[in-house]
Steps between C-alpha positions, in 0.01 A plus 500: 500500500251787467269201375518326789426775686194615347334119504566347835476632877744219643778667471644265736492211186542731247883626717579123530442423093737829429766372724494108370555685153752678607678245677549712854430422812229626747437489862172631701641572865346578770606827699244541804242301613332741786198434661253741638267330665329248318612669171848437354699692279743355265788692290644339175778546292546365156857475376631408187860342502553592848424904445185598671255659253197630731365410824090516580345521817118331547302312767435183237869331416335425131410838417812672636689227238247593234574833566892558539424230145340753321750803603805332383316434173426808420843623614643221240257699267598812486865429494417315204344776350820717520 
């Protein structure tokens, strides 16, 4: 896992490859869509098997997945690492 870490920025990919291994399931939800403005907001959770994992807040939806992505896999990595 540290590997794919260390050699790739789309954490969003490199979550979805771990999980197919693995065999679980994964959902990217949608918490809050707010808009200020002409600027919107979006919040987004990543679960795994129904149990939320992390939620990341961000005016682009794609980064905000990328994001909340690359917390939960380096969550998954240090409870590995224990």
């Amino acid at each position: 896992m540290t590997e794919l870490l260390q050699n790739d920025t789309d954490y969003k990919s490199q979550f979805q490859i771990m999980m197919q291994r693995q065999k679980k399931q994964f959902e990217y939800t949608i918490l809050k869509e707010e808009h200020n403005g002409r600027e919107k907001t979006y919040s987004i959770q990543l679960s795994i098997e129904g149990v939320e994992q992390a939620v990341f807040e961000h005016k682009s939806k794609k980064v905000a997945e990328q994001r909340v992505a690359q917390i939960v896999l380096e969550k998954l990595q240090k409870l590995s690492e224990n």
